[in-house]
C-alpha positions in Angstrom: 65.2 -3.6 24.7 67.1 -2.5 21.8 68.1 -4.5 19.0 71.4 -6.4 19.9 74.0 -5.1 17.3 77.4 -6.4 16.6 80.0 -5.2 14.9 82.1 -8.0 13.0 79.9 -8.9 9.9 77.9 -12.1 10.4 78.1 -15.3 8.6 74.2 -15.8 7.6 74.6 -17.6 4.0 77.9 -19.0 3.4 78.9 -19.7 0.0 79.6 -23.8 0.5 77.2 -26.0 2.4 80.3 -27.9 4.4 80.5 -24.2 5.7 78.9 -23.6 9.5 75.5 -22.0 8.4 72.8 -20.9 10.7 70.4 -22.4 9.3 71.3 -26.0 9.0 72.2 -25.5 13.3 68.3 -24.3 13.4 67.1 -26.7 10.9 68.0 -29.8 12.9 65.3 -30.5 15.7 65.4 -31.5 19.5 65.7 -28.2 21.5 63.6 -26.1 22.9 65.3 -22.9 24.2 69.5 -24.1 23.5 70.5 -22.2 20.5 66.9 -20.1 19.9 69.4 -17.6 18.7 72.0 -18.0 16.7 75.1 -15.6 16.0 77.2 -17.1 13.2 80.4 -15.6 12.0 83.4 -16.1 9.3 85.7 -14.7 11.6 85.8 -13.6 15.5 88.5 -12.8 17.7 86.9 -15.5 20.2 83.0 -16.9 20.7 83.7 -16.2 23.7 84.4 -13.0 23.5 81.1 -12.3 21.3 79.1 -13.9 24.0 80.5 -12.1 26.2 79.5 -8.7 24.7 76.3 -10.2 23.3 75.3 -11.1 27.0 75.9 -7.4 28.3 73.5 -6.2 25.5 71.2 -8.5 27.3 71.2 -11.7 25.1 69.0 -14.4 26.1 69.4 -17.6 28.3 70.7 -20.5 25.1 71.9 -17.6 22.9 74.8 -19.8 20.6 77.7 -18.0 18.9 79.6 -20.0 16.5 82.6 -19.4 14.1 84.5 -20.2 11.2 87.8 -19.8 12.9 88.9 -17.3 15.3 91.7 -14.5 16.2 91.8 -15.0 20.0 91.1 -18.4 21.4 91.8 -19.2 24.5 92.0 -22.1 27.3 91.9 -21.9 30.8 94.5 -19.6 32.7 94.8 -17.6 29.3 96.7 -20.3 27.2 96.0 -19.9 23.2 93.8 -22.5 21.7 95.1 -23.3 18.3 92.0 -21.4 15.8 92.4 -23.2 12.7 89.8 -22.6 9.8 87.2 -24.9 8.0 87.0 -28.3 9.9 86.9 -27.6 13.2 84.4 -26.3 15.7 84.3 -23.1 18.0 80.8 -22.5 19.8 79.7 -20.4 22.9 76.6 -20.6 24.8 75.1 -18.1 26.8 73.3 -19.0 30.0 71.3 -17.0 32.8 70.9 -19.6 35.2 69.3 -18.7 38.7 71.6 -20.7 41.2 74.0 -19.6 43.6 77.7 -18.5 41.8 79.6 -21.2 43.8 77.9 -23.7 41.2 78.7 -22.0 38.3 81.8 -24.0 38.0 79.7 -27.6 37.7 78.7 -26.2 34.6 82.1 -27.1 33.1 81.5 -30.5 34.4 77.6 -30.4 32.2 79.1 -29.4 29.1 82.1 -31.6 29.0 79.4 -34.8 29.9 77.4 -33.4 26.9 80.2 -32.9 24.1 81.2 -36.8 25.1 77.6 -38.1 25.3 77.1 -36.6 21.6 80.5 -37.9 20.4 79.8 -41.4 21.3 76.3 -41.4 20.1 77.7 -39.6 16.7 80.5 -42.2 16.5 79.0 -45.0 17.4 82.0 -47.7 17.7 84.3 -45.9 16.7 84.1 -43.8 19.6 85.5 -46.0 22.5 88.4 -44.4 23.4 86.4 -41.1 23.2 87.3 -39.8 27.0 86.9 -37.0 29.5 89.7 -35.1 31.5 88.7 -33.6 34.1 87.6 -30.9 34.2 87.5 -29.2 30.9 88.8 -31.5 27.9 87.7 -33.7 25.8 90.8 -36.4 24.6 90.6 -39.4 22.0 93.2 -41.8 22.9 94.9 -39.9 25.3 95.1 -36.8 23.1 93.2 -33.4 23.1 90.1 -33.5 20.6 87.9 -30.9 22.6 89.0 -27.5 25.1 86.1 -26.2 27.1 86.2 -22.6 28.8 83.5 -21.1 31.3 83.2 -17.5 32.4 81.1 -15.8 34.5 79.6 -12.6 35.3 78.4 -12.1 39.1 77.4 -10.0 42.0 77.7 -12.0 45.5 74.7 -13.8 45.7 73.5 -13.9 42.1 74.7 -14.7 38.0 74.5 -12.0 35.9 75.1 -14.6 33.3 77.7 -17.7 32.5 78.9 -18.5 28.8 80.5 -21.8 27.8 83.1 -21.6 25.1 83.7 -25.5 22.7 86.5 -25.7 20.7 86.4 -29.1 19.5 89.4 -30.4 16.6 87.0 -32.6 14.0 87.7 -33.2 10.6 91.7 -31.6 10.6 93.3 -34.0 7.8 96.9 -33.3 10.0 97.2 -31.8 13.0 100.9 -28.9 13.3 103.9 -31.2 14.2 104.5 -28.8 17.4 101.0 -29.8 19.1 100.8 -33.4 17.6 102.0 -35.1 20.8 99.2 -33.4 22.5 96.5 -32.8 20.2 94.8 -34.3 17.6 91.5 -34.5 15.7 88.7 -36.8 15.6 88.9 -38.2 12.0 92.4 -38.7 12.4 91.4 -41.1 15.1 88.5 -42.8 13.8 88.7 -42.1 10.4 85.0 -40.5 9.8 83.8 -37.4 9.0 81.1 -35.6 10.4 79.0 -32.6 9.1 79.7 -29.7 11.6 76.4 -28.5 11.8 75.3 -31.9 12.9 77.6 -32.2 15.4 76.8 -28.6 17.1 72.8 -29.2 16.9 73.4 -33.0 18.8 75.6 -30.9 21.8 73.2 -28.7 21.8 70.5 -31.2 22.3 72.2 -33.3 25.1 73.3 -30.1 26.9 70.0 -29.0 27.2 68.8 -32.1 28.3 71.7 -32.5 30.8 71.5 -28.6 32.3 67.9 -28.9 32.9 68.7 -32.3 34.7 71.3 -30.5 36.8 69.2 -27.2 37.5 66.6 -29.5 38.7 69.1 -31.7 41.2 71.4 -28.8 42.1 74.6 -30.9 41.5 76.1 -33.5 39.5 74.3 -36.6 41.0 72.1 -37.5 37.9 75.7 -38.0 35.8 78.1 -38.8 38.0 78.4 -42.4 37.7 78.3 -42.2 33.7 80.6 -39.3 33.8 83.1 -41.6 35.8 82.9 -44.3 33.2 84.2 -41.9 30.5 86.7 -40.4 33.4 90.4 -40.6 31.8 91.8 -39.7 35.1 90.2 -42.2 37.3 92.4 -44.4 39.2 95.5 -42.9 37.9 98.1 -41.0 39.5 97.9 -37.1 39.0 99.7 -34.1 40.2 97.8 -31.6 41.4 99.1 -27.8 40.9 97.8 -26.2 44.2 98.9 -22.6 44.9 99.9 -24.2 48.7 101.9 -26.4 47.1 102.2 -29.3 44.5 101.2 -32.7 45.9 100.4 -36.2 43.9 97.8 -38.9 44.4 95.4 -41.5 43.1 92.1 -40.1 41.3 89.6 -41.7 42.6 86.7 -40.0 40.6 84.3 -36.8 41.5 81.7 -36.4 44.2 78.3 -34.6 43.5 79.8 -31.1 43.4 82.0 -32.0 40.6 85.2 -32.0 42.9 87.9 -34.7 41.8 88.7 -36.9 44.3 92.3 -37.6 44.9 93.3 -40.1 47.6 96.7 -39.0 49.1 98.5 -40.8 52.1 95.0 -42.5 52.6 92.5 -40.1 52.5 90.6 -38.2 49.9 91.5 -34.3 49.0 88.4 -32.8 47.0 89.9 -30.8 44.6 87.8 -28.0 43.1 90.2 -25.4 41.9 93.5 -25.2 40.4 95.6 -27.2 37.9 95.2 -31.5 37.9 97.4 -32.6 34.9 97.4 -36.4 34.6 100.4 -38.8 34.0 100.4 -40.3 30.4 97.8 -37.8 29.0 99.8 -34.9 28.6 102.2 -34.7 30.9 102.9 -33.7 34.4 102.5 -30.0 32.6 100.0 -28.9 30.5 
């Protein structure tokens, strides 16, 4: 295979240590294959997008692209995630996982399990209110600390390969007055700082960890009654955007698929795709 090349510069010996620096991801211990590569850059449009191109060259399964800051975030359904530079973390893995492409999406699930798992550990008790919104978000009392966007490339019955985009708010001093009631950063809710390269080696170790536990149960049993303690949406009333038509209910947590579990007029509605925004959090509206 030919040497991957990219053509954006890459970040391999920033000037400051408080920068992101490959080496200080490598140097900390714990995994075996999750970030055996490392792409690390000043400036990107998106990780994502990197990956994404990285993973067409043929990049290999726990390939990590990290950033600075980038052009081109997004969110789910194409929304902008706010790219601000020098506290603040954006990281994509790339995966080549061989299970069917209908679980693909429990991946989400994995990842968002492992950014809270490392959180709390890196927090300690500071980190109570550290919570997860289903599917994809990470929030600190009640507000948006960590985005989390999966993409996949597929034929029918196989995965090319899936990348997992973080963005994750850490050390922002202030957070812009337009997405305060929504957002905000973990310092400004627990008052600590962490060292960025810290925090991107301890996801990396409990994702690991956590996809080889799910690769080796086929589904979300091993973490679903922890993930459901840290479960912001359980037992709360949500609207669920459905493309058939809006409807509310009680979430009642997930089942071992990863589906949440809304109760409605008495019975539960799995809910695997579309929109669930959750009253309080954000609003009925993302």
């Amino acid at each position: 295979m030919e040497e991957i090349k990219e053509t954006e510069s890459l970040w391999e010996n920033p000037p400051t240590e408080d920068m992101i620096r490959k080496d200080r991801i490598a140097g900390h211990p714990s995994t075996r294959w999750a970030a055996n590569r490392i792409y690390c850059y000043k400036e990107t449009d998106s990780t994502n997008i990197r990956a994404k191109n990285l993973a067409l060259q043929g990049a290999s399964h726990g390939t990590l692209v990290v950033a600075e800051s980038q052009t081109q975030g997004r969110g789910r359904r194409g929304r902008v995630w706010e790219s601000l530079q020098g506290d603040s973390i954006y990281m994509t893995i790339i995966l080549r996982p061989s299970i069917s492409p209908s679980k693909a999406s429990m991946l989400t699930l994995v990842m968002a399990y492992s950014v809270a798992e490392s959180l709390k550990e890196l927090y300690g008790e500071k980190s109570g209110n550290i919570q997860i919104k289903w599917p994809n978000d990470i929030v600190c009392n009640k507000k948006k600390v960590t985005g989390i966007l999966t993409e996949m490339s597929a034929e029918v019955d196989q995965i090319n390969y899936v990348i997992i985009g973080v963005g994750l708010n850490l050390n922002f001093t202030e957070i812009p007055e337009e997405l305060k009631e929504k957002a905000t950063s973990l310092f400004l809710e627990t008052g600590i700082k962490q060292e960025r390269n810290q925090v991107i080696a301890k996801i990396m170790e409990h994702f690991e960890k956590d996809y080889e536990n799910f690769f080796q149960s086929g589904n979300l049993k091993f973490l679903q009654e922890d993930y459901e303690k840290l479960l912001v949406n359980k037992n709360t009333q949500v609207r669920v955007l459905d493309a058939k038509g809006d409807y509310e209910g009680i979430a009642r947590g997930i089942n071992e698929e990863g589906e949440l579990l809304i109760e409605k007029d008495g019975r539960i509605i799995p809910v695997y795709a579309g929109e669930v925004s959750v009253r309080g959090i954000y609003g009925y509206v993302e």
